[in-house]
C-alpha positions in Angstrom: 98.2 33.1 189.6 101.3 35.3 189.2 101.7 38.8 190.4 102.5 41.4 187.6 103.0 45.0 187.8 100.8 46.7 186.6 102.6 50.0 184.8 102.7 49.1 180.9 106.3 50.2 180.6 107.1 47.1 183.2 104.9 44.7 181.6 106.4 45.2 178.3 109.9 44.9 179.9 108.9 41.4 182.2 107.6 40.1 178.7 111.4 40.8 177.0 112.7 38.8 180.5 110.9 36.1 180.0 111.4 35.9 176.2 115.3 35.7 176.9 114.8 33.4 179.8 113.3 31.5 178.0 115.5 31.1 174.9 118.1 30.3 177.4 115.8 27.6 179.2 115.1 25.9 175.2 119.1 26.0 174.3 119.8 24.4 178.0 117.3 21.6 177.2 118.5 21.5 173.7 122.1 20.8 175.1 120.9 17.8 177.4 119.0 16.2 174.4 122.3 16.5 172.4 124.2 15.2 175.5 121.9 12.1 175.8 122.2 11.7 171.6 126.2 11.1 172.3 125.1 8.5 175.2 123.2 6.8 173.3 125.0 6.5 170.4 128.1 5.8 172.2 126.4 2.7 173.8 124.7 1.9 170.2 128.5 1.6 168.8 129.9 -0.9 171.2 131.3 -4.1 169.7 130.0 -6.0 172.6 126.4 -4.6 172.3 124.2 -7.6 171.6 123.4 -8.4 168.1 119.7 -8.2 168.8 119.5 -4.7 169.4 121.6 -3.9 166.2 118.3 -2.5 164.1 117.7 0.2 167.3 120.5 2.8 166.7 121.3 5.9 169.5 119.0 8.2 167.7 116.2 6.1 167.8 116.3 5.6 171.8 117.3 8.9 171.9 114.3 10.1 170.5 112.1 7.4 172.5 113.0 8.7 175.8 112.6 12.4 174.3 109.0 11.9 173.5 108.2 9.9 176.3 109.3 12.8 179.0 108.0 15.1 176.8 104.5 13.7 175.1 105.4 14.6 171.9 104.6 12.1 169.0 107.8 10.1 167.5 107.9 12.6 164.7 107.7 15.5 167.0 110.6 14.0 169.2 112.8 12.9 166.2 112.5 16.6 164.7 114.1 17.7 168.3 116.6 15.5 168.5 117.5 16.2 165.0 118.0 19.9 165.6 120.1 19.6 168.8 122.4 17.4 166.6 122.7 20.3 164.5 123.2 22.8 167.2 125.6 20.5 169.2 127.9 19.2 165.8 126.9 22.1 162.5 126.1 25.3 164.5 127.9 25.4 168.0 128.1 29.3 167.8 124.3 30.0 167.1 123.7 27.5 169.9 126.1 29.4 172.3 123.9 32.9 171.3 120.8 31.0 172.0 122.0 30.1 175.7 123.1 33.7 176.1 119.6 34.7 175.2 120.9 36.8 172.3 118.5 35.1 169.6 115.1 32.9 169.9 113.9 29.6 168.9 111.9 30.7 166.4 115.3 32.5 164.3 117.5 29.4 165.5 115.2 26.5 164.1 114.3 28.6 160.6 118.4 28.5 160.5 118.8 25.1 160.9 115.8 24.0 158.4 117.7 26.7 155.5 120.8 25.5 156.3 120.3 21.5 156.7 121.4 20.9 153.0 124.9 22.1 153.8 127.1 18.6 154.1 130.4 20.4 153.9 131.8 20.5 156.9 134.0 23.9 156.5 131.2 25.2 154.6 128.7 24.8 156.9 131.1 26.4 159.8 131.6 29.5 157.6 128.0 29.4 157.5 127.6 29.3 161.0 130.2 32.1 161.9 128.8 34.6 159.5 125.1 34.0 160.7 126.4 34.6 164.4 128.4 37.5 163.3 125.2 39.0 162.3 122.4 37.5 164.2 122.3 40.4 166.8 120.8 42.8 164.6 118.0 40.6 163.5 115.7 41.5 166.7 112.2 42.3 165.2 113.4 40.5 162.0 109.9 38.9 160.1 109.9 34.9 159.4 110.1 35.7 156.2 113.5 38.3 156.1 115.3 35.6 158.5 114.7 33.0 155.8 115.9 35.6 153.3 119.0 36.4 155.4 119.8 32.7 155.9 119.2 31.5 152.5 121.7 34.4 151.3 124.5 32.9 153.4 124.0 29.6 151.9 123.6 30.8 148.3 126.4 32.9 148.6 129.1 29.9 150.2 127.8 26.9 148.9 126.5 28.0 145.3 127.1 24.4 143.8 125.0 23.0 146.3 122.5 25.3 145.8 122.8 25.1 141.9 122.2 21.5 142.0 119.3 21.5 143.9 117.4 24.1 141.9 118.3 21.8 139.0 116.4 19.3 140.3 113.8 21.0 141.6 113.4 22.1 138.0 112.8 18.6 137.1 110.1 17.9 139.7 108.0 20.9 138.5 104.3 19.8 138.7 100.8 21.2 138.7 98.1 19.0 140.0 94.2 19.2 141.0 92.5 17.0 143.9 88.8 16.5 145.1 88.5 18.0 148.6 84.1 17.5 148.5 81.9 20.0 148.4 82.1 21.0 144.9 85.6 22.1 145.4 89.1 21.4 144.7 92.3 22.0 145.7 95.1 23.1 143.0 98.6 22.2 144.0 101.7 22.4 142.1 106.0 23.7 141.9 106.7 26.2 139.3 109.4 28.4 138.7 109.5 31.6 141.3 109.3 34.4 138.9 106.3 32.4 136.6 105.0 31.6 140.7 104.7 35.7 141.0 103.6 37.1 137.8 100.7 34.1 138.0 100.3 35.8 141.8 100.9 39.2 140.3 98.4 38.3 137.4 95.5 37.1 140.1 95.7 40.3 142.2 95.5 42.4 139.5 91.9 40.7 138.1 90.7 40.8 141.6 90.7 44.2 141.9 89.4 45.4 138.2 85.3 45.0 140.1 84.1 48.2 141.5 83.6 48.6 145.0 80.4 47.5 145.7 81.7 43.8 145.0 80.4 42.0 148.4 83.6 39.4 147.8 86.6 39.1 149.8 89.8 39.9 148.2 90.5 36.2 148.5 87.7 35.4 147.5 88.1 37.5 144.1 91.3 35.4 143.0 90.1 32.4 143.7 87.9 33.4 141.1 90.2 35.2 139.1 91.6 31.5 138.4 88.5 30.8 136.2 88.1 33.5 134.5 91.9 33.1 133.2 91.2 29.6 132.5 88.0 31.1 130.7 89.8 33.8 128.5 87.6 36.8 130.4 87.6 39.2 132.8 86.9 38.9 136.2 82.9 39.9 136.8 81.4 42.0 139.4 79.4 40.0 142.0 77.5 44.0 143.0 74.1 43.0 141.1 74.0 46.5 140.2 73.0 46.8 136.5 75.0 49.8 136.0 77.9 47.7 137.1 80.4 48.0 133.6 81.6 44.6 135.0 78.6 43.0 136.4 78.0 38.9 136.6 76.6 37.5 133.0 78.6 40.0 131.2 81.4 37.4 130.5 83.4 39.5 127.7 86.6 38.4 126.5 89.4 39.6 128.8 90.5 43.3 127.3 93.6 43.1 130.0 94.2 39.5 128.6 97.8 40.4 127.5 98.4 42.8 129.9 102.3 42.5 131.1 102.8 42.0 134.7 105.9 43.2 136.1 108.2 41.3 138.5 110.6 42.8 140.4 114.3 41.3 141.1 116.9 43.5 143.0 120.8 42.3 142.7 123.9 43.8 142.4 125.8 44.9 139.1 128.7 42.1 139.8 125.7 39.9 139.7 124.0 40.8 136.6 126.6 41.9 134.3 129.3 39.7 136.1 130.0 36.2 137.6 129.5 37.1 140.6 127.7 34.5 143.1 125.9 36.7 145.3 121.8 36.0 145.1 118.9 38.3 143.9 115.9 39.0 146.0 112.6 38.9 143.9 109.9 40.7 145.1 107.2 38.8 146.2 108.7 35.9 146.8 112.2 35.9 148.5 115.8 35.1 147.5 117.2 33.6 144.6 120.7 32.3 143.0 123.2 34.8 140.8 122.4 32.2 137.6 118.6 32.8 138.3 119.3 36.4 138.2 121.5 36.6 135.0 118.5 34.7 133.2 116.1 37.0 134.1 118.4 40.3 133.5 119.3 39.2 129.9 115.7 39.6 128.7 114.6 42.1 131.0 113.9 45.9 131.2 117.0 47.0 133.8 116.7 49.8 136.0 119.4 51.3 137.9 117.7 52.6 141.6 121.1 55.2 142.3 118.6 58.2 142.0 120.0 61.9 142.6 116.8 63.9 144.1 116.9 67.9 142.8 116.1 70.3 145.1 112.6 70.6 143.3 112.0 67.3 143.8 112.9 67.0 147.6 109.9 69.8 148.0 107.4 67.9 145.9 104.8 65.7 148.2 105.2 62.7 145.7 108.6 60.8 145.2 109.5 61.1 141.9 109.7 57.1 140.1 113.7 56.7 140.6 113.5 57.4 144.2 110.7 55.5 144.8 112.5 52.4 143.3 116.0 53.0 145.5 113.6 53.0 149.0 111.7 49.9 147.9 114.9 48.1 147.1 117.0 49.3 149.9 113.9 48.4 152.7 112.6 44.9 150.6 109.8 44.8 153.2 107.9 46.9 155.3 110.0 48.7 158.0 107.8 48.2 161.1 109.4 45.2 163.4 108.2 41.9 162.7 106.9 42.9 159.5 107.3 41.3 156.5 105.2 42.6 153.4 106.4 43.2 150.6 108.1 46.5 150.1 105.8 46.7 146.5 102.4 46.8 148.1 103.5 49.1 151.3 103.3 52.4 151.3 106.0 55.4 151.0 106.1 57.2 154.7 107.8 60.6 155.1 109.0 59.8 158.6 109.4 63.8 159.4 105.8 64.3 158.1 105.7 66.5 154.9 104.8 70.3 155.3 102.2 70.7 153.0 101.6 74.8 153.5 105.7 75.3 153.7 107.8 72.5 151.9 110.7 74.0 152.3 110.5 73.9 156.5 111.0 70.5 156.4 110.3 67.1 156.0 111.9 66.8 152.8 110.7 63.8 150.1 114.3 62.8 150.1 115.8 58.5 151.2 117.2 59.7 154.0 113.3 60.8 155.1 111.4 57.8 153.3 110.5 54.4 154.3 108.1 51.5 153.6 105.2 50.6 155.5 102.2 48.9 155.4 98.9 50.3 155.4 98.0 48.6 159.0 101.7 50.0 160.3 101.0 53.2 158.3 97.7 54.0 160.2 99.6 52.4 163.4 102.0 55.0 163.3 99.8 57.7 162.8 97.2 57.5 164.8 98.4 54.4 167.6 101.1 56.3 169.4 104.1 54.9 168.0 107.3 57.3 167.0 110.2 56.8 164.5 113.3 58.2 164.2 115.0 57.7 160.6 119.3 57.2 160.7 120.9 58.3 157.6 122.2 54.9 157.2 118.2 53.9 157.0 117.9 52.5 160.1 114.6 53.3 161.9 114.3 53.7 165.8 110.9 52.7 167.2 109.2 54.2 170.5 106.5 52.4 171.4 103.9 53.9 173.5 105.4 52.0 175.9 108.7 54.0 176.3 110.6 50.4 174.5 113.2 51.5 171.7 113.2 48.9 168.8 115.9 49.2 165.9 114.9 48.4 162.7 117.1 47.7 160.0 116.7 48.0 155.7 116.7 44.3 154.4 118.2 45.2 151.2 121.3 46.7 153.0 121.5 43.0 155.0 121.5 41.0 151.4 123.1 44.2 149.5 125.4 45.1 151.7 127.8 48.3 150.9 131.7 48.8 151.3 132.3 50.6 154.3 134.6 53.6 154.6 137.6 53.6 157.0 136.7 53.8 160.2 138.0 57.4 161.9 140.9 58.3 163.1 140.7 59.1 166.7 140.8 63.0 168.2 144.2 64.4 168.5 143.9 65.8 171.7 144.2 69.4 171.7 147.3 71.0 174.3 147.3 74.6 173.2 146.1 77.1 176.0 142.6 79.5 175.9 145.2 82.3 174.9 146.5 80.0 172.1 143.9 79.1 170.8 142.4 82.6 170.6 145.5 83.7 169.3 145.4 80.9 166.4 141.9 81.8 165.7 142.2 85.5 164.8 145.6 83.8 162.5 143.4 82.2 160.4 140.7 85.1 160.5 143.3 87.4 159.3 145.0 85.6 156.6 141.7 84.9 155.1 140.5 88.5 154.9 143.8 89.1 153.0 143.2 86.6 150.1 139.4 87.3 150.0 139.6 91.7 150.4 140.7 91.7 146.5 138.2 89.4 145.0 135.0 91.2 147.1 136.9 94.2 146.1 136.9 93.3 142.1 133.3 92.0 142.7 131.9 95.1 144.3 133.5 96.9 141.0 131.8 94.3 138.6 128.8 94.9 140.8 128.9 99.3 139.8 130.1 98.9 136.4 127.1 96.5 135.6 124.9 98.8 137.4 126.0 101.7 135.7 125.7 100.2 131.9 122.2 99.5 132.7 121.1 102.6 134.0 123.3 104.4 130.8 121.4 102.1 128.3 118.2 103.3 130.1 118.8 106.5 129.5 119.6 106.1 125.9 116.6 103.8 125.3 114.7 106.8 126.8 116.5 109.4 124.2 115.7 107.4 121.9 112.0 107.1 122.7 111.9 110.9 122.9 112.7 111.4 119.5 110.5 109.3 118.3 107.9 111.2 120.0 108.3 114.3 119.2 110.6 114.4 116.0 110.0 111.1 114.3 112.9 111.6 111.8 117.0 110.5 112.5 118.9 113.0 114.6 121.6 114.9 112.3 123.8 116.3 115.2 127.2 115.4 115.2 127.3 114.8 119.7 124.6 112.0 120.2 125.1 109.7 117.0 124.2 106.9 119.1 120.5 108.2 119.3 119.7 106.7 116.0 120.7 103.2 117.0 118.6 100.5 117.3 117.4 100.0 121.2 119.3 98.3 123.6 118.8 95.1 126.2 118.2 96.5 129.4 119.4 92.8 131.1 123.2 92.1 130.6 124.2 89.0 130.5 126.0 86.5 133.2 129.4 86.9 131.3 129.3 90.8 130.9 132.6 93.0 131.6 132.8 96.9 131.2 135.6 97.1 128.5 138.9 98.5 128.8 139.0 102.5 130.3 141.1 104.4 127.6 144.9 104.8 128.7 145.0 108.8 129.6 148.0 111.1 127.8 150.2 112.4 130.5 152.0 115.9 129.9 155.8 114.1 129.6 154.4 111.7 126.8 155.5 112.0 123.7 153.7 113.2 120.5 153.9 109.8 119.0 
């Protein structure tokens, strides 16, 4: 059908071509729906229109004509006529990226959807500048971290808005149960996020309390999990092994039953101990508001992730608890493009691996050598070819087995992000000859040796006097054993009085000085 080359290197590269081409080709077509939206409504607006087409407004044909050319349903084509009104009036300069090919789809319609709340119209273009600012980093972002990244700009410019409408999602909260046949049901309901995650939090945790032998699917195990909460007992063990501490029929009261489970919500301090409008990020579950934070931090266990890793530590396989906090809140997700599980389940990756028979040759359990990932991009890494490349800003450079670089960037540093330095001054160039230069050199080579020749000097002395007192308290130590020996009674001579003192240390301390030398009587003195 189409001829393809056949080196994977070249495939890999046709299928970014076409990925860009095609982003342009959806923004071009976007652009004519938005054009013929303005026709329409144009015409719709005349005073001389007939008054029998007044109940059939421009987005109405517009959309009519949409789904005819394009067999999509009327919901379909009212959707994407909808979003190319946005493009075309809310978000020209995410719609100008997408016809550059410098986003997809995919990112451009999650922003519209998070952003479609937004009626102000300067809020809404602040919005749309900062999102386009930033949008170029975002290649290999997950569904999930775009949503995050998106929702942060609107929490953070239009926190009334946002305020409000938690409010009354607050009010709408709801669980329900419906019939689906079967002898099933389907439970359905709005909570609260952090009571939607510890519930989660709480289900994991019972599904995995059954030993291995359980022939049940992990999904399988919460949905049964459920009953035994609603039940007051633990979760039984479906092995039919009657060994099995935890096997079916053995429905005792749930031990764990008050277990605590812990949520985790990562903000800044001008969030939590401010009034500071900048979001949260709860684990598990995605962004939320700076009031939503403040409510949670007031009756919660805070924990500052600014670790400082000794040089012990740094040696040490395992990543001591602070450390391992700062990485998960600084990467939020897995680090592996496209991914987006939770940094809490993934595992802690030593992207220089760990020298395990010589620590201190490298690969140091240190953030600047850690990173999330999942098991299945864990065991990718490892053993399917891929290499990584950890920045010391935490950004990780892919190489797929391919030869294709990918960038990867830590989500918490996105919603988190850090004041920045001034930027360098340039390099003053440098118009001094070899000769100069050499000449400069030996300058500065010189004047240092004269300021550091006294202090080696009064070291090296330190050095022998410190040396000397312990080999003289050696000795003494030794006469001292001697007489011991062989006498076993206090020396009476009048020349080694010291020989019946008690025995000295043989290790001086840090602060030790040899006292004073005695000043020496010159023959001009005089007697006095």
């Amino acid at each position: 059908m189409f001829e393809v080359p056949v080196d994977p290197a070249s495939l890999v590269e046709l299928i970014e071509v076409t990925h860009r081409q095609e982003s342009m080709l959806v923004a071009r077509r976007m652009a004519a729906v938005a054009a013929l939206l303005r026709h329409r409504t144009a015409a719709a607006e005349r005073p001389e229109r007939p008054r029998e087409y007044a109940e059939i407004d421009g987005f109405e044909q517009t959309a009519a004509e949409v789904a005819a050319a394009m067999n999509l349903s009327p919901v379909g084509a009212s959707y994407l006529v909808s979003h190319a009104e946005a493009l075309d009036i809310r978000l020209p300069k995410i719609a100008a990226l997408l016809a550059e090919g410098r986003t997809d789809w995919r990112t451009v319609r999650l922003i519209i959807g998070r952003t479609d709340l937004v009626t102000d119209e300067q809020l809404i273009a602040k919005i749309d500048q900062s999102l386009a600012e930033r949008i170029g980093n975002w290649h290999g972002w997950s569904r999930q971290r775009i949503i995050n990244a998106a929702d942060a700009a609107v929490r953070t410019t239009d926190p009334d808005a946002v305020r409000e409408r938690r409010l009354a999602a607050e009010r709408d909260r709801h669980v329900g149960i419906s019939a689906t046949g079967d002898g099933m049901a389907e439970i359905y309901g709005s909570v609260a996020a952090t009571a939607a995650t510890a519930f989660d939090r709480r289900l994991s945790q019972l599904a995995k309390q059954v030993c291995p032998a359980d022939p049940r699917t992990i999904d399988q195990r919460r949905a049964d999990a459920l009953a035994a909460l609603a039940e007051g007992h633990g979760l039984s063990c479906a092995c039919g092994q009657p060994e099995c501490p935890r096997r079916v029929g053995d429905a005792a009261p749930d031990r764990d039953a008050e277990a605590r489970v812990v949520i985790n919500v990562v903000a800044s301090d001008h969030t939590v101990y401010g009034d500071g409008a900048e979001p949260g990020y709860l684990e598990g579950y995605g962004v939320i508001d700076a009031e939503q934070v403040r409510r949670l931090a007031a009756a919660a266990a805070l924990l500052v992730a600014n670790p400082v890793t000794s040089p012990v530590e740094a040696l040490r396989y395992q990543p001591p608890a602070a450390l391992e906090r700062a990485v998960r809140c600084r990467d939020l997700t897995c680090r592996f493009p496209g991914c987006s599980r939770p940094a809490v389940v993934c595992d802690l990756d030593h992207t220089i691996p760990f020298n395990h028979q010589n620590p201190a040759a490298g690969g140091h359990t240190v953030a600047g050598n850690l990173k999330c990932l999942c098991r299945q991009h864990h065991r990718l890494k490892t053993f399917g070819g891929w290499r990584d490349t950890q920045l010391a800003d935490g950004t990780v450079v892919w190489l797929s087995p391919s030869g294709r670089t990918y960038r990867t960037f830590p989500a918490g540093a996105d919603l988190f992000p850090q004041p920045r330095g001034p930027a360098c001054a340039p390099p003053v160039p440098n118009r001094r000859s070899r000769s100069q230069q050499r000449n400069a050199r030996i300058t500065r080579a010189r004047n240092h040796n004269r300021v550091q020749r006294p202090i080696n000097e009064a070291r090296r002395a330190l050095e022998e006097a410190r040396q000397q007192e312990i080999t003289a308290r050696k000795f003494r130590n030794h006469m001292r054993d001697m007489l011991y020996l062989f006498k076993g009674t206090p020396s009476t001579s009048p020349f080694c009085t010291w020989v019946n003192d008690p025995k000295e240390p043989e290790e001086l301390p840090p602060d030790w000085t040899p006292d004073e030398p005695p000043l020496r009587s010159l023959p001009d003195d005089p007697p006095f």
